[in-house]
Structure formats: structure tokens, C-alpha cells
N, CA, C and O atoms as a GROMACS GRO file, in nm:
protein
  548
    1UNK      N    1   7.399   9.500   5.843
    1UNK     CA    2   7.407   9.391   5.937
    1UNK      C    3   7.269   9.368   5.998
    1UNK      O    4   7.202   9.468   6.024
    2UNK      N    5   7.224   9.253   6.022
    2UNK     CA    6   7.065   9.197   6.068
    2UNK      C    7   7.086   9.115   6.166
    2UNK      O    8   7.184   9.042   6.172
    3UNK      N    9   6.990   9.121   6.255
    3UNK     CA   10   6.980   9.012   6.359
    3UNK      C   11   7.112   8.857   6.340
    3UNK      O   12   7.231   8.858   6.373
    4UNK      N   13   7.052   8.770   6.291
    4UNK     CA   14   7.121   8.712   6.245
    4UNK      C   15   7.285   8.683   6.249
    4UNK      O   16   7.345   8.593   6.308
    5UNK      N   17   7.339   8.800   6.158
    5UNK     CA   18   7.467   8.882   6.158
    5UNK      C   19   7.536   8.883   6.288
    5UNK      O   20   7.651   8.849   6.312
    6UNK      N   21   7.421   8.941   6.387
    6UNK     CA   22   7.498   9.000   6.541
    6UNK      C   23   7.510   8.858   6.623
    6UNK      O   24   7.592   8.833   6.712
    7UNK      N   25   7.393   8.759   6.562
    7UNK     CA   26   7.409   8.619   6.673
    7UNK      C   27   7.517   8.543   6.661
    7UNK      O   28   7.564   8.487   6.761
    8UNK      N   29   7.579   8.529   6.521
    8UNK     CA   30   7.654   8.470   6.472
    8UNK      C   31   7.828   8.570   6.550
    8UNK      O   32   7.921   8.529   6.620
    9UNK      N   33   7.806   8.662   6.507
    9UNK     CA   34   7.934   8.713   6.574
    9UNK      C   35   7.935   8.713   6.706
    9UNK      O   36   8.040   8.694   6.769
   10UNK      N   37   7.815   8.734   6.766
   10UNK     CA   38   7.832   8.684   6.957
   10UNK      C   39   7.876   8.559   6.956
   10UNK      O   40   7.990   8.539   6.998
   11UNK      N   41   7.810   8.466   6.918
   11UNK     CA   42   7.847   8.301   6.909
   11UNK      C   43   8.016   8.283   6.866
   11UNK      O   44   8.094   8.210   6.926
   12UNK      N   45   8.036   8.331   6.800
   12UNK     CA   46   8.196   8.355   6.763
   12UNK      C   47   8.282   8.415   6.852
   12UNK      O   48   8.400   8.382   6.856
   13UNK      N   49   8.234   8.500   6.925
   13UNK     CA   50   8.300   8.573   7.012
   13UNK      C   51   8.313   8.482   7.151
   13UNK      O   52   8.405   8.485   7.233
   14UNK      N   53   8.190   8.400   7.150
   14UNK     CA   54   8.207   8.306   7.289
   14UNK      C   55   8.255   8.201   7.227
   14UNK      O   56   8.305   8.123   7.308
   15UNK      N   57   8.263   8.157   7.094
   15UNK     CA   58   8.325   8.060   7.118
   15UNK      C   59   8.551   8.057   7.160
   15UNK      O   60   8.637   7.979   7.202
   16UNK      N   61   8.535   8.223   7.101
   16UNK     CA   62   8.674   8.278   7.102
   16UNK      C   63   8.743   8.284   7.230
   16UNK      O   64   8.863   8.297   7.254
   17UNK      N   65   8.637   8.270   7.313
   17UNK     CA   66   8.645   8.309   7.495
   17UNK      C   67   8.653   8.458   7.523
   17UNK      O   68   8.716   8.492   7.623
   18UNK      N   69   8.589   8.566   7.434
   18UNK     CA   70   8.576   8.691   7.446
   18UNK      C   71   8.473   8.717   7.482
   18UNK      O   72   8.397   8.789   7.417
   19UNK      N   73   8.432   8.650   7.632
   19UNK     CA   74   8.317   8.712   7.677
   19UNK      C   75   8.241   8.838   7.703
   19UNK      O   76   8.119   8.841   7.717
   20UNK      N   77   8.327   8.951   7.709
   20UNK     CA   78   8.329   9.078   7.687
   20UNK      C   79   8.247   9.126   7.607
   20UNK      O   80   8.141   9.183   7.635
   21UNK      N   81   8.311   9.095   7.463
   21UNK     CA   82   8.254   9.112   7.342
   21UNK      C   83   8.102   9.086   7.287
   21UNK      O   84   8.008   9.143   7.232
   22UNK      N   85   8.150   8.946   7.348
   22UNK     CA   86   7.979   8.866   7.321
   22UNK      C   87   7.862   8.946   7.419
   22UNK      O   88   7.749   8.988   7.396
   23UNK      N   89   7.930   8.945   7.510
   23UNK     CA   90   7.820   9.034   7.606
   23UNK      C   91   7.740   9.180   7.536
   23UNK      O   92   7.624   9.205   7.503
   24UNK      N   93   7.875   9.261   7.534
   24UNK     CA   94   7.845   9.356   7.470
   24UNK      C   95   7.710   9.318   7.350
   24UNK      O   96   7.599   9.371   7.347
   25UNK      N   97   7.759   9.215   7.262
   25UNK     CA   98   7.684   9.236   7.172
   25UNK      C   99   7.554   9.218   7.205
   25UNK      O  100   7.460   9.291   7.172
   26UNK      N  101   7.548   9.085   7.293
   26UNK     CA  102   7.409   9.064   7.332
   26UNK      C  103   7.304   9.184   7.372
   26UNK      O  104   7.188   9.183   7.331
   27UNK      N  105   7.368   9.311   7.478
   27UNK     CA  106   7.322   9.423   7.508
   27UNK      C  107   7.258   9.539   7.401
   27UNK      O  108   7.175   9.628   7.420
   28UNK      N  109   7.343   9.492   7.267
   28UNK     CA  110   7.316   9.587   7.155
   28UNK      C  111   7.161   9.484   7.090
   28UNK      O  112   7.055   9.538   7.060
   29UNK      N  113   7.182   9.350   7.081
   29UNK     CA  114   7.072   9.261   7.053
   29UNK      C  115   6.938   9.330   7.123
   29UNK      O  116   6.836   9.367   7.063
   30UNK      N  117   6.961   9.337   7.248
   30UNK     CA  118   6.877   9.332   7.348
   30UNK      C  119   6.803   9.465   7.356
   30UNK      O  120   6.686   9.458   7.394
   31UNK      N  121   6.860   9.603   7.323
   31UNK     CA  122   6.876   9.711   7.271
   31UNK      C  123   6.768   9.725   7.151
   31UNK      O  124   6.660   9.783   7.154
   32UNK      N  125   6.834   9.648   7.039
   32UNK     CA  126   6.731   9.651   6.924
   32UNK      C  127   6.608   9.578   6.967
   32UNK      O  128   6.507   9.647   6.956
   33UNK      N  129   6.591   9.470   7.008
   33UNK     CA  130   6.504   9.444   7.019
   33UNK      C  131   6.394   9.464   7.072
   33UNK      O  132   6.297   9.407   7.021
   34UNK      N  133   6.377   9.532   7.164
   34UNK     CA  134   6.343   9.680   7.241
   34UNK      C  135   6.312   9.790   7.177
   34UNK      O  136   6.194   9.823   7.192
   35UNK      N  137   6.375   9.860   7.112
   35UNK     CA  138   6.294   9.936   7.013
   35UNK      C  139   6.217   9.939   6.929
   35UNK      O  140   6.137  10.022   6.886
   36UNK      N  141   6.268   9.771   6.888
   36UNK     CA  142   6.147   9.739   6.682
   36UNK      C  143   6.029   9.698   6.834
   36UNK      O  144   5.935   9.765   6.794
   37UNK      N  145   5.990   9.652   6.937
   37UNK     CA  146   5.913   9.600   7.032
   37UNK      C  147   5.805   9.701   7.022
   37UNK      O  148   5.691   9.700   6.974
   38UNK      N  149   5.896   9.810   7.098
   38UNK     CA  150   5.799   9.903   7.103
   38UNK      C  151   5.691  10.013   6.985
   38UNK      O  152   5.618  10.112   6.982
   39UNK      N  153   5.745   9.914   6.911
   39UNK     CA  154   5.648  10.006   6.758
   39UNK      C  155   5.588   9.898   6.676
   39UNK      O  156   5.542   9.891   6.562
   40UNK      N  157   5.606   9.808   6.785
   40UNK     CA  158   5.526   9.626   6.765
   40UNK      C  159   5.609   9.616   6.579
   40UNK      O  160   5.541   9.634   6.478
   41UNK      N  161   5.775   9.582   6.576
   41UNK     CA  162   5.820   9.569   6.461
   41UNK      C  163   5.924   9.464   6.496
   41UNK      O  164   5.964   9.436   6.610
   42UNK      N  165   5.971   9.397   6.351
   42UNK     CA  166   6.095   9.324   6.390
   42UNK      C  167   6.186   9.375   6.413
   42UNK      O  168   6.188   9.496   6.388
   43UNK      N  169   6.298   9.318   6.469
   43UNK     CA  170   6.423   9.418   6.424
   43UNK      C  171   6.500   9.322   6.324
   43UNK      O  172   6.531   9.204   6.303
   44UNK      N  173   6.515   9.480   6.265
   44UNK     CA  174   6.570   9.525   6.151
   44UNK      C  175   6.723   9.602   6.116
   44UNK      O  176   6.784   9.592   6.223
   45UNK      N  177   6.818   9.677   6.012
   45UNK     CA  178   6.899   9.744   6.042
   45UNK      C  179   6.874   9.869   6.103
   45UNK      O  180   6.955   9.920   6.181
   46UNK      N  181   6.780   9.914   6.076
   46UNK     CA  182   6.770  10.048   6.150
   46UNK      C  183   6.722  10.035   6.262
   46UNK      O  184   6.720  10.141   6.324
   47UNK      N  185   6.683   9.956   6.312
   47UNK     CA  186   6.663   9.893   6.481
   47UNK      C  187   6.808   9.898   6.570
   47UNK      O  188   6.853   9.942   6.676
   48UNK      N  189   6.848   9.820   6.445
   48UNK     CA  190   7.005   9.746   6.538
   48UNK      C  191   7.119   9.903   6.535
   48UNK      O  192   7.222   9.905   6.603
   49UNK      N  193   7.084  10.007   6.457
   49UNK     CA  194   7.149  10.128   6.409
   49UNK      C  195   7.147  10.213   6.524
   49UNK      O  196   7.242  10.268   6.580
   50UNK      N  197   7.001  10.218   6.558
   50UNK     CA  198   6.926  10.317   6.643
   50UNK      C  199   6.951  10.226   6.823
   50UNK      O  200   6.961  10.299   6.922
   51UNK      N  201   6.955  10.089   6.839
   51UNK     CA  202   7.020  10.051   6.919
   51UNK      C  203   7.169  10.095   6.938
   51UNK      O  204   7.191  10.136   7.052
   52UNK      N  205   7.267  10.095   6.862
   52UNK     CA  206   7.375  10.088   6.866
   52UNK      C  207   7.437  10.245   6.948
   52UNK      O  208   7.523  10.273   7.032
   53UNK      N  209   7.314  10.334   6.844
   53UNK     CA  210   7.353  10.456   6.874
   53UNK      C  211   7.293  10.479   7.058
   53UNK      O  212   7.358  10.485   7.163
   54UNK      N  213   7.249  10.481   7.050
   54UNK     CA  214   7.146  10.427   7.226
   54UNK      C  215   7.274  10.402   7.338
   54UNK      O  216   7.313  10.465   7.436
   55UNK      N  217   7.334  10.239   7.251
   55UNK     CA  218   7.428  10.199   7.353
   55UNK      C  219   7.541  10.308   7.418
   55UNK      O  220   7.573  10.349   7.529
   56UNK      N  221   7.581  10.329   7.271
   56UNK     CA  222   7.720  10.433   7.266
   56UNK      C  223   7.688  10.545   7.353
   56UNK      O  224   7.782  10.569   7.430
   57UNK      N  225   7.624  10.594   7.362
   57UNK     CA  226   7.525  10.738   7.445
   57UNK      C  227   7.574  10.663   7.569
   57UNK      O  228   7.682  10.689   7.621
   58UNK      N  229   7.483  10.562   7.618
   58UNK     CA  230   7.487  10.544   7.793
   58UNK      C  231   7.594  10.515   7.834
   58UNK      O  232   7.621  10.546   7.950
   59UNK      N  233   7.729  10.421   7.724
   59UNK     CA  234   7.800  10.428   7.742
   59UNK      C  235   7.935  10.544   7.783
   59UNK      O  236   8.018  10.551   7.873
   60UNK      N  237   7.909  10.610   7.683
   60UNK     CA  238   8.002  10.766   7.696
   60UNK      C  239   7.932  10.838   7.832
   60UNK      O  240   8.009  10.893   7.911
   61UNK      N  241   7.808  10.838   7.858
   61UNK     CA  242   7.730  10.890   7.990
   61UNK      C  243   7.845  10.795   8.078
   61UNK      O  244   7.922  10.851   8.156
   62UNK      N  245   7.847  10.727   8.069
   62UNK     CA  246   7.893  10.640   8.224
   62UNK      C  247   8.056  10.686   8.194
   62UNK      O  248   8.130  10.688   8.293
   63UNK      N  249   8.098  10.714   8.099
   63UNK     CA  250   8.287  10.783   8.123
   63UNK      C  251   8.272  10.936   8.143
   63UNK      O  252   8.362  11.009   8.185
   64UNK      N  253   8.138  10.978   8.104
   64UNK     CA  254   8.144  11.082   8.223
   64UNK      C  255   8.106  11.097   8.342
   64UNK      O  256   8.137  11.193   8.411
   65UNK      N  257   8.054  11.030   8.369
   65UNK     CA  258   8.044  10.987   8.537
   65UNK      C  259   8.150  10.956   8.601
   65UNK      O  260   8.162  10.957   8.724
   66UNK      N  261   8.254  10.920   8.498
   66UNK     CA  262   8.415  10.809   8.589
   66UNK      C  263   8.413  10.676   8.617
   66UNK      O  264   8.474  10.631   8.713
   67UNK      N  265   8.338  10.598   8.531
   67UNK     CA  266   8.338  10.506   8.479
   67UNK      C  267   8.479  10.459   8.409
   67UNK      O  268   8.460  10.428   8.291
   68UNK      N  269   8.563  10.451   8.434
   68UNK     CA  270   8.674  10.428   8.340
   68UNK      C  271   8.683  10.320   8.282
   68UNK      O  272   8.747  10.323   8.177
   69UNK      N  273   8.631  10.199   8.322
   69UNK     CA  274   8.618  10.068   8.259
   69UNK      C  275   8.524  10.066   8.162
   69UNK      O  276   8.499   9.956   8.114
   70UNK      N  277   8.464  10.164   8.121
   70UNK     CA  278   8.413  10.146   8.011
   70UNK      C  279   8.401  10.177   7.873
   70UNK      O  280   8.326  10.145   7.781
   71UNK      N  281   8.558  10.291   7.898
   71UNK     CA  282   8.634  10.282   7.779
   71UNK      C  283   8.639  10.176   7.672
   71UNK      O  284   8.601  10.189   7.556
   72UNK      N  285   8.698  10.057   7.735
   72UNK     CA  286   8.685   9.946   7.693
   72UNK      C  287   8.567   9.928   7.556
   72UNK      O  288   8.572   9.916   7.434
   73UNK      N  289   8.493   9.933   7.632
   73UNK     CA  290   8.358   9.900   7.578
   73UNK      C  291   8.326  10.016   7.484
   73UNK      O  292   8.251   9.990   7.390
   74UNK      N  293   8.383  10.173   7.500
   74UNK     CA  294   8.351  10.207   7.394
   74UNK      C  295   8.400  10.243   7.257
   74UNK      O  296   8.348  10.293   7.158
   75UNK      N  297   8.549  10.186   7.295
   75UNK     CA  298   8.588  10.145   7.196
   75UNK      C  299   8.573  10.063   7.081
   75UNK      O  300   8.584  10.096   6.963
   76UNK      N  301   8.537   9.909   7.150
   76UNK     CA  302   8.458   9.813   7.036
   76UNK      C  303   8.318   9.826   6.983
   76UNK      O  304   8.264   9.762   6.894
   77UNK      N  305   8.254   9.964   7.090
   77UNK     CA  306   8.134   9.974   7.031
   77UNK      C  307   8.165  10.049   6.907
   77UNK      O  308   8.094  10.036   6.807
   78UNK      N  309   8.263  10.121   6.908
   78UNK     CA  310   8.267  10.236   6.753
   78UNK      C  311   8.336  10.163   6.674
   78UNK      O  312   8.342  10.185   6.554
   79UNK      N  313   8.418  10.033   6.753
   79UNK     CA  314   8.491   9.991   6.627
   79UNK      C  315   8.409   9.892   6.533
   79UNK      O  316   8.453   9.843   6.429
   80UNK      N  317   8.252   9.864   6.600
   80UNK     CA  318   8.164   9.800   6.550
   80UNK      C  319   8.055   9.860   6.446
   80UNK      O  320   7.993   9.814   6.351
   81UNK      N  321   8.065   9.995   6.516
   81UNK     CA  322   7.964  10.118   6.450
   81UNK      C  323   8.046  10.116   6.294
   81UNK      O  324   7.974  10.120   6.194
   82UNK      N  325   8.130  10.113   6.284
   82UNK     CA  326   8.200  10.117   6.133
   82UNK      C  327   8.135   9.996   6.052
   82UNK      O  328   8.122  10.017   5.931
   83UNK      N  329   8.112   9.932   6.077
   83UNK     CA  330   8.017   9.809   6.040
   83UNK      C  331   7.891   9.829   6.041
   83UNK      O  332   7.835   9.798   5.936
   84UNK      N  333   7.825   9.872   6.126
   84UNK     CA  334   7.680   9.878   6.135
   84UNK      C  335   7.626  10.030   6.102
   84UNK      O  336   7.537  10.035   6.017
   85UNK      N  337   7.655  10.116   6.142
   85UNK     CA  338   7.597  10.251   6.099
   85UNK      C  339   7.649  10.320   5.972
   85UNK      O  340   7.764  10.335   5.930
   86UNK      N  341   7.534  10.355   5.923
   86UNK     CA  342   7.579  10.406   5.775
   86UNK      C  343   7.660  10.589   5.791
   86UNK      O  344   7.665  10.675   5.879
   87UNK      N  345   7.710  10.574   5.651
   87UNK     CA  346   7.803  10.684   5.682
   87UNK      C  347   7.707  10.828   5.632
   87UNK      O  348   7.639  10.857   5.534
   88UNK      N  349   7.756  10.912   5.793
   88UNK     CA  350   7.671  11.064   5.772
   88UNK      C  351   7.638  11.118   5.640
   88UNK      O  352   7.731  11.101   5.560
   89UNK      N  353   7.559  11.163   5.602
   89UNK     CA  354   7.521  11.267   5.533
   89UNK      C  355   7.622  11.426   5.502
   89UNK      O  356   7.585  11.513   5.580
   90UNK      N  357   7.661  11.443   5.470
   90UNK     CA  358   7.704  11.590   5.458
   90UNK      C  359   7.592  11.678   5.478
   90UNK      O  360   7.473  11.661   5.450
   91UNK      N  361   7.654  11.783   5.535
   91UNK     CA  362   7.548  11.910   5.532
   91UNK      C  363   7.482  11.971   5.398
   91UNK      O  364   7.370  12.023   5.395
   92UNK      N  365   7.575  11.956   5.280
   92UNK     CA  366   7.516  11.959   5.200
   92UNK      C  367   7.427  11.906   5.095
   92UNK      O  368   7.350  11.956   5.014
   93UNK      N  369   7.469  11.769   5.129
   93UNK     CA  370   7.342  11.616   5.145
   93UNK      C  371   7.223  11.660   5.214
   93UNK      O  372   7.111  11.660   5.162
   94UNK      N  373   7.243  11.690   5.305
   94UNK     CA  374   7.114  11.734   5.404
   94UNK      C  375   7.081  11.832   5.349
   94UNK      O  376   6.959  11.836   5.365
   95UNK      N  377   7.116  11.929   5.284
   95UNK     CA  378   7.042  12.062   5.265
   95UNK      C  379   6.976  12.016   5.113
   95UNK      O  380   6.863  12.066   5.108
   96UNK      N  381   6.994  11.968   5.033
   96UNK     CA  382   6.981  11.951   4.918
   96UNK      C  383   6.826  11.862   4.926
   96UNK      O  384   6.733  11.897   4.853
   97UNK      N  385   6.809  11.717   5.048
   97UNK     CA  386   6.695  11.634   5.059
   97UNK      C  387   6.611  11.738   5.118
   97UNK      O  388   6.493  11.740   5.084
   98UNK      N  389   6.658  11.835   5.210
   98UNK     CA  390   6.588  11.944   5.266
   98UNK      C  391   6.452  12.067   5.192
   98UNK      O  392   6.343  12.120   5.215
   99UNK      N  393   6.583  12.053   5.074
   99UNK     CA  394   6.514  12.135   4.989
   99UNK      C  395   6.449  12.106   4.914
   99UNK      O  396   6.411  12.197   4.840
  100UNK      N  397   6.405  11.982   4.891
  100UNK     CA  398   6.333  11.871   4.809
  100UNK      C  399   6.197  11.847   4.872
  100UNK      O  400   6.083  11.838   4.828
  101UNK      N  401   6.262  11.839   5.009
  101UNK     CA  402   6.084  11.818   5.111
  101UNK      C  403   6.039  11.937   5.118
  101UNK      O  404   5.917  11.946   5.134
  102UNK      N  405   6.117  12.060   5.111
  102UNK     CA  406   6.014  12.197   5.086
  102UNK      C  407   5.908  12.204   5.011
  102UNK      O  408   5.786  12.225   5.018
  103UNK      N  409   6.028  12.168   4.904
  103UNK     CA  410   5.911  12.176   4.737
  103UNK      C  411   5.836  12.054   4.741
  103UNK      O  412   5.786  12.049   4.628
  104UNK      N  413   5.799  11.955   4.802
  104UNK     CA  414   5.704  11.817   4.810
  104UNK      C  415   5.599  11.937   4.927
  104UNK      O  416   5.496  11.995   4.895
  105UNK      N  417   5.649  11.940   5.021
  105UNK     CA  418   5.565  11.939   5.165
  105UNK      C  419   5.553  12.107   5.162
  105UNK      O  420   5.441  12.142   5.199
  106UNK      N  421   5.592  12.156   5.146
  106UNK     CA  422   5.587  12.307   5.170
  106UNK      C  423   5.716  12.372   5.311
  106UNK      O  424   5.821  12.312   5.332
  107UNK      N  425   5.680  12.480   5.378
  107UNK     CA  426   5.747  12.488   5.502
  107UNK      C  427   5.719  12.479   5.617
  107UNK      O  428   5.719  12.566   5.703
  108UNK      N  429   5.689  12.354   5.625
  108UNK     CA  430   5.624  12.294   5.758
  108UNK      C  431   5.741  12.188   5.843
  108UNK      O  432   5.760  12.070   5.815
  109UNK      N  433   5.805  12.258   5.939
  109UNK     CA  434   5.918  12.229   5.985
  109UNK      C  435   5.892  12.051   6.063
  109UNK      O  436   5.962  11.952   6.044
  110UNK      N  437   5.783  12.061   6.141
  110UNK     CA  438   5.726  11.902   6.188
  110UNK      C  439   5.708  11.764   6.087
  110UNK      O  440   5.753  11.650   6.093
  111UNK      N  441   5.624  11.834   5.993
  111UNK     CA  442   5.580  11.720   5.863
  111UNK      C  443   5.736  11.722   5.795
  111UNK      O  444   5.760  11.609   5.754
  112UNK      N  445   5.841  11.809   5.771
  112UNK     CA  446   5.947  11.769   5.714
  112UNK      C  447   6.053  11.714   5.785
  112UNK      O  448   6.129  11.657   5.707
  113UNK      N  449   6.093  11.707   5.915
  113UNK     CA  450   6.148  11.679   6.011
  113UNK      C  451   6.074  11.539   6.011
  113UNK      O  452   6.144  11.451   5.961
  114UNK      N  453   5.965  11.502   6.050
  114UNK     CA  454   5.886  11.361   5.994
  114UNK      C  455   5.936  11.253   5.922
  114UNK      O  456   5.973  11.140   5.954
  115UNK      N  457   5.929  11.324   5.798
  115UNK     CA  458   5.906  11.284   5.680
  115UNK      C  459   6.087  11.261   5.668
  115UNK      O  460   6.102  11.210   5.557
  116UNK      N  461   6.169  11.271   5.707
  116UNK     CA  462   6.389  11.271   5.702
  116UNK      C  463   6.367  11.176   5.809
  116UNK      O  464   6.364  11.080   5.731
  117UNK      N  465   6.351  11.124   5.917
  117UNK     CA  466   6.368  11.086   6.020
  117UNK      C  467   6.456  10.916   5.971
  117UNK      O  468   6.566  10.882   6.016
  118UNK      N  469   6.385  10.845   5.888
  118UNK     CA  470   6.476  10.741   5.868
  118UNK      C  471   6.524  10.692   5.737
  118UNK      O  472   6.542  10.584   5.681
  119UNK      N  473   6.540  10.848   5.704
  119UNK     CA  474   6.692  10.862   5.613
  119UNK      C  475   6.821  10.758   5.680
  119UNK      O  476   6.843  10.742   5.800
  120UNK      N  477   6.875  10.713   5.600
  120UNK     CA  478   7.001  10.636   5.625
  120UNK      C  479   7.088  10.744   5.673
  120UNK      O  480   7.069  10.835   5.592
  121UNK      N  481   7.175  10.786   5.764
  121UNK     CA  482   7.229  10.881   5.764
  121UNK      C  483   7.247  10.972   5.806
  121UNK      O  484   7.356  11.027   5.827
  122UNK      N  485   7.128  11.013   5.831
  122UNK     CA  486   7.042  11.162   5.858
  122UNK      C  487   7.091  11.179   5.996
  122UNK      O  488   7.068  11.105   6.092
  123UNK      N  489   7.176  11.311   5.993
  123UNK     CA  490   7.197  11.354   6.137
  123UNK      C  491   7.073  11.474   6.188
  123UNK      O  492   7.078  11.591   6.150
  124UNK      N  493   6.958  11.418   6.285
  124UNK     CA  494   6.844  11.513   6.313
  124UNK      C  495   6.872  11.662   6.368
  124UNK      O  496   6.802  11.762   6.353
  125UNK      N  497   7.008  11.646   6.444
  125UNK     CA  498   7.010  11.774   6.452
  125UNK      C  499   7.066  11.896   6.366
  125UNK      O  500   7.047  12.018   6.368
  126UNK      N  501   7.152  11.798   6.282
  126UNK     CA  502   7.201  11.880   6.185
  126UNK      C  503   7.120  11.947   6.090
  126UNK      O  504   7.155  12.058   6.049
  127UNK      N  505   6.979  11.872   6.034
  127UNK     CA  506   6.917  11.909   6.006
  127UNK      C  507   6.774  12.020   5.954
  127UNK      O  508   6.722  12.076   5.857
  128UNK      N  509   6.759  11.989   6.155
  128UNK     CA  510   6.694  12.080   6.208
  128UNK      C  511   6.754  12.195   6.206
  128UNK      O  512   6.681  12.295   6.204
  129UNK      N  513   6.915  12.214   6.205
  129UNK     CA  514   6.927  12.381   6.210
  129UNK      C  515   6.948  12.425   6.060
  129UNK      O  516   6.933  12.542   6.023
  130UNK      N  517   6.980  12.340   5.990
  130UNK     CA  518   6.943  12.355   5.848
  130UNK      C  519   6.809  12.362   5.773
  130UNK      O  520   6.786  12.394   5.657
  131UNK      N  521   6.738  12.330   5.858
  131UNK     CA  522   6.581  12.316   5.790
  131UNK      C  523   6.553  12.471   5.859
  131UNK      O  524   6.515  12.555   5.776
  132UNK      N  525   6.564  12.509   5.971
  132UNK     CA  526   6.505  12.693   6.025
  132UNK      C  527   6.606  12.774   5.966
  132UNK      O  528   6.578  12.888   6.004
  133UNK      N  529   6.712  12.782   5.892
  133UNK     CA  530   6.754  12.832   5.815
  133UNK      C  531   6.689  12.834   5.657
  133UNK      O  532   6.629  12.930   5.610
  134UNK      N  533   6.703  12.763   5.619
  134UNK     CA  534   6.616  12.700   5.475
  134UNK      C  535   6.449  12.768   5.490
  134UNK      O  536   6.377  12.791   5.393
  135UNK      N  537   6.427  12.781   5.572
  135UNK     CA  538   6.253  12.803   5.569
  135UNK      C  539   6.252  12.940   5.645
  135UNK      O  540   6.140  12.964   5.692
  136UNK      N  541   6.357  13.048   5.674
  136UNK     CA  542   6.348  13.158   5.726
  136UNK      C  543   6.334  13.254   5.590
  136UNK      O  544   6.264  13.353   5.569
  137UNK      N  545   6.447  13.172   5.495
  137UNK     CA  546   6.452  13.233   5.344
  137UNK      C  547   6.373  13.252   5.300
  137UNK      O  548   6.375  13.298   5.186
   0.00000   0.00000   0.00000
């Protein structure tokens, strides 16, 4: 999903009278656009990915605070994430690209941690405890 993609479904959403929705989305717009900004880039899917994931965070932060109205909201955010974020990696997905950047890069936990970062997929922390395992061997 691209820029584009998200205007068209806000615009749909207001024209639906789901202001909610549209809002939301605009925030996830607003989100990406903000990040590709700050690395002077367009946005892109992995803008709008890395937004999305962003949103969902402050959102779940604020239902633990007791926020309860924003359940709401994080519901259509995940029911949107099925659309926009690509599906995890397995651990053994990860261990396998892991072991690939060994033998490219050597065992240099920074330059390979680097070098995965915008893998489609790529869960960083999962990684990371798979990569100090992998390189203790």
C-alpha cells in the first residue's frame, strides 16, 4: 500500500461519514510522512509500515494509561496492519538471512544488525537475540 492507496481510502472513509477512520488514517499519513522527512525521503511502503507500527505503539501506550477509547482505534489499526505490514519472518527465516550476513560480513553484530534493518519482515529484536547466539558459536 503507497501514499496514494491511504488518500484514497481516507477520502472513502469521509465520504462514508466515518470520520473516525479517515482521521485515523490521516494520523498514519502524517506519521509516514514524518519519517521518509526526516531522512529527507518520500514516503514510501516502508515509511507507511514503520509509521503504522509507531501509531499502534502510542496507541496501546495510551490503553495502558486507561485510555479506554482507544481500543477503538486499535482495533482498526491492526485490522489495517493486515493490509499494510508484511508478514513476520520466522525465527528460522531470521536465523538462516543471519547466517548468510555472517558469511558476507563476518561477526560483527552492528554492521549485521545494519545491514537486516529493512528486511521486509524483520523482527529487530528477534534477531538480535538470534544474532548473539549465532556469533557466540
Amino acid at each position: 500500500m503507497n501514499l496514494k492507496d491511504l488518500q484514497k481510502m481516507r477520502l472513502q472513509f469521509k465520504k462514508e461519514g466515518k470520520n473516525k477512520e479517515a482521521n485515523i488514517i490521516m494520523m498514519l499519513i502524517d506519521y509516514s510522512q514524518k519519517l521518509a522527512k526526516e531522512v529527507n525521503n518520500e514516503v514510501n511502503e516502508i515509511f507507511i509500515q514503520k509509521g503504522l507500527k509507531k501509531y499502534i505503539k502510542q496507541v496501546e501506550d495510551s490503553i495502558k494509561n486507561g485510555i479506554e477509547s482507544a481500543k477503538e482505534e486499535l482495533e482498526f489499526l491492526k485490522e489495517l496492519g493486515k493490509d499494510i505490514l508484511p508478514k513476520e519472518l520466522s525465527e528460522k527465516e531470521i536465523e538462516n538471512i543471519l547466517k548468510q550476513k555472517i558469511n558476507e560480513i563476518g561477526n560483527d553484530f552492528g554492521k549485521i544488525m545494519g545491514s537486516i534493518k529493512n528486511i521486509s519482515g524483520m523482527n529487530m529484536q528477534k534477531a538480535a537475540k538470534i544474532l548473539k547466539n549465532l556469533i557466540k558459536k
